[in-house]
C-alpha atoms as a printed R data frame, in Angstrom:
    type eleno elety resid chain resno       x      y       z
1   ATOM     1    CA   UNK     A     1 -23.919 71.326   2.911
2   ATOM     2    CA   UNK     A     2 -27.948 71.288   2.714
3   ATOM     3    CA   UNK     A     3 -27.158 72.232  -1.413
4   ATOM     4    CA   UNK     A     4 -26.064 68.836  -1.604
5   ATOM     5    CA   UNK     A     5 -29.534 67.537  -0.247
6   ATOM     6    CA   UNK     A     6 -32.061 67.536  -2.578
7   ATOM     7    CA   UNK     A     7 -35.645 66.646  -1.877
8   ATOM     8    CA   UNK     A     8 -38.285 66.009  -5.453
9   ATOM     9    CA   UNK     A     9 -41.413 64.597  -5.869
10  ATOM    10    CA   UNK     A    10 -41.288 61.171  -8.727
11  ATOM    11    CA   UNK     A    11 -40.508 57.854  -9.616
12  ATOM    12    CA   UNK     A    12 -37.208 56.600  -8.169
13  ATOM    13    CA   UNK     A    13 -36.880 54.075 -10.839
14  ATOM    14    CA   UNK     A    14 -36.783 56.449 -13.486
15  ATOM    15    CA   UNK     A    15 -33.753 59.190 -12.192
16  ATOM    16    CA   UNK     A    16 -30.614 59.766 -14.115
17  ATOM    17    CA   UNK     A    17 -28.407 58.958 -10.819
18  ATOM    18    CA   UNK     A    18 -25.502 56.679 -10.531
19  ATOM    19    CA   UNK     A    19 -27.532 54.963  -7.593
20  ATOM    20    CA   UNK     A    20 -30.609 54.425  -6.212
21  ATOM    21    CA   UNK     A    21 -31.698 53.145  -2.897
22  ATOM    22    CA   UNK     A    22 -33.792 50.215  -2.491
23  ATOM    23    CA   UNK     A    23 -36.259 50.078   0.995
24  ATOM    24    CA   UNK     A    24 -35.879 46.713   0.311
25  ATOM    25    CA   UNK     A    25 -36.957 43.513   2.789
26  ATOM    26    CA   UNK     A    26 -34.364 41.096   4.975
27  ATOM    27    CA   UNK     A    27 -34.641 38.602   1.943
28  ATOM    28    CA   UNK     A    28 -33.435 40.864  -1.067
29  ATOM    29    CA   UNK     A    29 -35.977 38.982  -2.981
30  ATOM    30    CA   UNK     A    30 -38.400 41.890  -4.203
31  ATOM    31    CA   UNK     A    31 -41.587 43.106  -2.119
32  ATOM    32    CA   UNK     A    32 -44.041 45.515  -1.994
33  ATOM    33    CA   UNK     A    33 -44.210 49.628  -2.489
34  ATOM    34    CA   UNK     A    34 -40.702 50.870  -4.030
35  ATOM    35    CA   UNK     A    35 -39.335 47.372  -3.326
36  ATOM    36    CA   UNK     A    36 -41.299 45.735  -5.848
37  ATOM    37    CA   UNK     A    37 -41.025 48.943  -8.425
38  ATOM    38    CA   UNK     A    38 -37.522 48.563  -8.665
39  ATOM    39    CA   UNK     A    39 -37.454 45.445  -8.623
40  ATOM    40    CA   UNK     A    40 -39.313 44.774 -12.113
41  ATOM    41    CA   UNK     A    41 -37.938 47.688 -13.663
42  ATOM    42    CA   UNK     A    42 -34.208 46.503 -13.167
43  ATOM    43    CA   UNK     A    43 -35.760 43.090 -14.684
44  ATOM    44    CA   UNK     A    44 -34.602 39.420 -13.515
45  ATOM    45    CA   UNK     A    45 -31.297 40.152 -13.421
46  ATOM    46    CA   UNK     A    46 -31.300 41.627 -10.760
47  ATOM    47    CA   UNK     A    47 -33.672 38.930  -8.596
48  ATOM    48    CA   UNK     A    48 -30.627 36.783  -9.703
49  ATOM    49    CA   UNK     A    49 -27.895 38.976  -8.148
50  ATOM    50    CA   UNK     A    50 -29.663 39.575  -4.921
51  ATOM    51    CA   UNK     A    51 -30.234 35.590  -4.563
52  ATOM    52    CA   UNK     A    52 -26.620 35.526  -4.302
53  ATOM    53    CA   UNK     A    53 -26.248 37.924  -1.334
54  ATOM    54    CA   UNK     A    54 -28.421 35.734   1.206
55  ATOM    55    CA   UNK     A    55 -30.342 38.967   2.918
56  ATOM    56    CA   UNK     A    56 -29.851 41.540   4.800
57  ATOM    57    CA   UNK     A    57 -29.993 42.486   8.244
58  ATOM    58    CA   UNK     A    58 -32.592 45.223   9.369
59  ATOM    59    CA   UNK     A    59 -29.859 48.729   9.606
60  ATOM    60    CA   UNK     A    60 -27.683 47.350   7.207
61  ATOM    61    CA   UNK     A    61 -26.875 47.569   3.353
62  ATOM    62    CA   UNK     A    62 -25.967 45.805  -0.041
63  ATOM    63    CA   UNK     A    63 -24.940 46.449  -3.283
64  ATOM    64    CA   UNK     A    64 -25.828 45.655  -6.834
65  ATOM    65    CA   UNK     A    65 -26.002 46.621 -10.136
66  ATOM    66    CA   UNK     A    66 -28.689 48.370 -11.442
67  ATOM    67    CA   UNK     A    67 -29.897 46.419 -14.794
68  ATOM    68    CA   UNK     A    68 -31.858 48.035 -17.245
69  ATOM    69    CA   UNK     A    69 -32.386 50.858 -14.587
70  ATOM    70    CA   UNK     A    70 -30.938 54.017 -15.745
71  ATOM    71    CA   UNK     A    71 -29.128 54.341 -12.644
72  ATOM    72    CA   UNK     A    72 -25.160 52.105 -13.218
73  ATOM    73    CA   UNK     A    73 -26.378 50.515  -9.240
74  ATOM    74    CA   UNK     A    74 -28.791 49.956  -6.527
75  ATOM    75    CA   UNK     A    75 -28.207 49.803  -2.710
76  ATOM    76    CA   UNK     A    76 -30.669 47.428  -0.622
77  ATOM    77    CA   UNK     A    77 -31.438 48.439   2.734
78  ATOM    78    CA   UNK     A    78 -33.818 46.997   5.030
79  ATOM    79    CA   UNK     A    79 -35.415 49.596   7.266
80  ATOM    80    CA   UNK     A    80 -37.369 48.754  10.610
81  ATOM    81    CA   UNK     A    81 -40.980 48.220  10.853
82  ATOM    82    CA   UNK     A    82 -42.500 50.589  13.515
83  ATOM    83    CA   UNK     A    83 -43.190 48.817  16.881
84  ATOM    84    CA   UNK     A    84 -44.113 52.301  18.923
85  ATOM    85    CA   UNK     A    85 -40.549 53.948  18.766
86  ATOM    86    CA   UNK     A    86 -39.188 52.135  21.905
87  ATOM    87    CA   UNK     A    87 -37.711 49.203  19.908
88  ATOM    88    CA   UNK     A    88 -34.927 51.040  18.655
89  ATOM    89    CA   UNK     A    89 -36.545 51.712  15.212
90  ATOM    90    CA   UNK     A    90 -34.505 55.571  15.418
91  ATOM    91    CA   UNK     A    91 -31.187 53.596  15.480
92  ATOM    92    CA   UNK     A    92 -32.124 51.365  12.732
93  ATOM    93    CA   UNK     A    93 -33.293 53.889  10.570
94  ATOM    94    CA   UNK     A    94 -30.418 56.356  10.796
95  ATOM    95    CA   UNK     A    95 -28.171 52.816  10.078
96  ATOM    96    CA   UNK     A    96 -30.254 52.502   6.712
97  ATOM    97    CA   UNK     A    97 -28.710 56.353   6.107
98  ATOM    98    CA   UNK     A    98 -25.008 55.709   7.175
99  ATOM    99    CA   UNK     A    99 -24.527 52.383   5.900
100 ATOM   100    CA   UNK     A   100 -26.090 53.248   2.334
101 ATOM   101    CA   UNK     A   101 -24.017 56.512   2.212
102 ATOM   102    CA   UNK     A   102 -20.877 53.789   3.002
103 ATOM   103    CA   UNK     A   103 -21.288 51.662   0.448
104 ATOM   104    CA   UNK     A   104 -21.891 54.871  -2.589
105 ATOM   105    CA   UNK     A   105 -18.669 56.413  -0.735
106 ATOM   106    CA   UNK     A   106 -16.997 53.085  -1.554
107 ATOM   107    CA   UNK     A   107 -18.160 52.646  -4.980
108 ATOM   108    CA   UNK     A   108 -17.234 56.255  -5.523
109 ATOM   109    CA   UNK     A   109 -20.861 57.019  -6.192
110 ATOM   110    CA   UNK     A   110 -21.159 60.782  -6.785
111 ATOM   111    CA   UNK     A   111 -25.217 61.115  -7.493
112 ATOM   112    CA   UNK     A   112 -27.552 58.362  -5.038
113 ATOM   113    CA   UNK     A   113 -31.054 59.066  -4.397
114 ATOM   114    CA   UNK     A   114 -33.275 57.655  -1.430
115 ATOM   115    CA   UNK     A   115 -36.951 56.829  -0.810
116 ATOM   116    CA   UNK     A   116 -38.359 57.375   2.238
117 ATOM   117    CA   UNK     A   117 -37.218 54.403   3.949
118 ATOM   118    CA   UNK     A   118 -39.661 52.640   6.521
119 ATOM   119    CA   UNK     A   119 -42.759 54.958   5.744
120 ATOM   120    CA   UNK     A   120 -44.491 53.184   3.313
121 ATOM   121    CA   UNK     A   121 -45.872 49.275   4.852
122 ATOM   122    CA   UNK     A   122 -43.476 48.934   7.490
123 ATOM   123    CA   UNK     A   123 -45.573 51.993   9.352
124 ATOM   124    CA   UNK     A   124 -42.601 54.580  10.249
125 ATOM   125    CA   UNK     A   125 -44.455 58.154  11.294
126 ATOM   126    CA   UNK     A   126 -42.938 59.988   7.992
127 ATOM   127    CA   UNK     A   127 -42.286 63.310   9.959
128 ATOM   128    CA   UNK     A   128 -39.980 61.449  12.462
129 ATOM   129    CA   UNK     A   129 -38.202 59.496   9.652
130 ATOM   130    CA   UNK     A   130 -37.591 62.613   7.602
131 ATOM   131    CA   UNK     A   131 -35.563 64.439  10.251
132 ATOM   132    CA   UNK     A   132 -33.553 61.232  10.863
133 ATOM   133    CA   UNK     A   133 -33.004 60.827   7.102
134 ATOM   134    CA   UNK     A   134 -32.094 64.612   6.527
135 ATOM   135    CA   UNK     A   135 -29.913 64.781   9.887
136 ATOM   136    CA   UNK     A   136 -28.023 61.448   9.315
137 ATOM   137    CA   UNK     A   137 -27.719 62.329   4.930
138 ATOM   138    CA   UNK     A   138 -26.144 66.001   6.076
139 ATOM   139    CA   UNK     A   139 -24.409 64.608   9.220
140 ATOM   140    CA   UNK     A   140 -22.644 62.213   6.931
141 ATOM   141    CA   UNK     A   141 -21.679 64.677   3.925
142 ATOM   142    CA   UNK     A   142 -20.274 67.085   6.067
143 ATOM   143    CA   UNK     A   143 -17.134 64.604   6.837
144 ATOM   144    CA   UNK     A   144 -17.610 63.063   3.308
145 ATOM   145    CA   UNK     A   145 -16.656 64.131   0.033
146 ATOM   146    CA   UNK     A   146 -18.991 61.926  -1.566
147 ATOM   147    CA   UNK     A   147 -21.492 61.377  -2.883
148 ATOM   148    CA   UNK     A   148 -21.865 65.096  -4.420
149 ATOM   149    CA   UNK     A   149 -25.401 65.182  -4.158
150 ATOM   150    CA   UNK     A   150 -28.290 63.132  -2.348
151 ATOM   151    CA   UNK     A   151 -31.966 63.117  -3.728
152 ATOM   152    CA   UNK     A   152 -35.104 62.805  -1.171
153 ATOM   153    CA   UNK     A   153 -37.325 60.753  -3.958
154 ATOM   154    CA   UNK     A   154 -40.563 61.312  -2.230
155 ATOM   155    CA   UNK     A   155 -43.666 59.328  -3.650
156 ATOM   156    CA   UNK     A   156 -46.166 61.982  -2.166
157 ATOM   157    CA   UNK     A   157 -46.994 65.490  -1.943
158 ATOM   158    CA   UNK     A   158 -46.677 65.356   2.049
159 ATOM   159    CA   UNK     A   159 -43.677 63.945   2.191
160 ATOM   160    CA   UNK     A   160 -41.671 66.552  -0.363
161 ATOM   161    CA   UNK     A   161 -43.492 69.193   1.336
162 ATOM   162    CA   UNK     A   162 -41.865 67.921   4.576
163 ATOM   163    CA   UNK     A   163 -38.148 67.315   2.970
164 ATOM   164    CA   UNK     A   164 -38.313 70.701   1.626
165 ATOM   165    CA   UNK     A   165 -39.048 72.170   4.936
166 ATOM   166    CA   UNK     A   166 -36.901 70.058   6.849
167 ATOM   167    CA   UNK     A   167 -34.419 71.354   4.045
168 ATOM   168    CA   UNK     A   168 -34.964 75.104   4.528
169 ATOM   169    CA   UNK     A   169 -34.925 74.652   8.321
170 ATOM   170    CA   UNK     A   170 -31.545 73.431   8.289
171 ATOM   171    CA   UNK     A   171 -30.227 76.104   6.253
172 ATOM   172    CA   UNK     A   172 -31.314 78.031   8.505
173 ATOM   173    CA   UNK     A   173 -29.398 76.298  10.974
């Protein structure tokens, strides 16, 4: 399974995958951090298509298309901000995972790619939220046949560092 998981260092906005996920806010409406990124390099079109969806609750996840992105659609999740870890931030995080990997199952989405969801403003320690992305991504695609492969789109050295060993630890597994 971990072949399938696939952590690299870049620009999400740029990847030649059929989706790309958004760490996007409750109002859909564009932000800060990868947020905003994608948001002005899908253009206005895409502003327009999330006005139509009317937000999104904190664990959940929505759908669009991906504009002049290279990748065909984007899925907006809206991970929690970090009160301490008693607030059920774990929970909501992993639901960012599951529900995303839904929705590209659905679409029959075969290549997505995720940021590290909740790490950036919203204040998530980054080791905690990488095992709960890479145990909820490999959790998921061991009952799934799709998507064929998952991308860790890390933004920092840290962070890919982590994945990777995260990555080898579970192969070890």
């Amino acid at each position: 399974m971990p072949e399938r998981l696939i952590p690299i260092q870049g620009d999400i906005t740029k990847l030649q995958v059929e989706a790309i996920v958004n760490a996007a806010n409750n109002s859909l409406l564009g932000g800060g951090g990868v947020d905003g990124a994608i948001h002005r390099a899908a253009g206005s079109e895409l502003l327009q298509e999330c006005r139509q969806l009317n937000g999104c609750a904190t664990g959940e996840a929505k759908i669009t298309k991906g504009y002049k992105l290279p990748a065909k659609w984007v899925i907006h999740t809206v991970g929690p901000v970090w009160k301490g870890g008693n607030q059920g931030e774990d929970n909501l995080l992993a639901s960012c995972y599951l529900h995303s990997l839904a929705l590209a199952e659905e679409h029959n989405i075969k290549t997505i790619a995720f940021p590290a969801i909740s790490t950036g403003v919203y204040g998530f320690p980054i080791e905690r939220a990488t095992k709960i992305a890479v145990t909820q991504v490999n959790k998921f695609l061991q009952s799934h046949n799709s998507p064929k492969q998952v991308l860790f789109v890390c933004f920092s050295q840290d962070a890919y560092l982590m994945y990777q060993q995260l990555l080898k630890d579970l192969l070890k597994s």
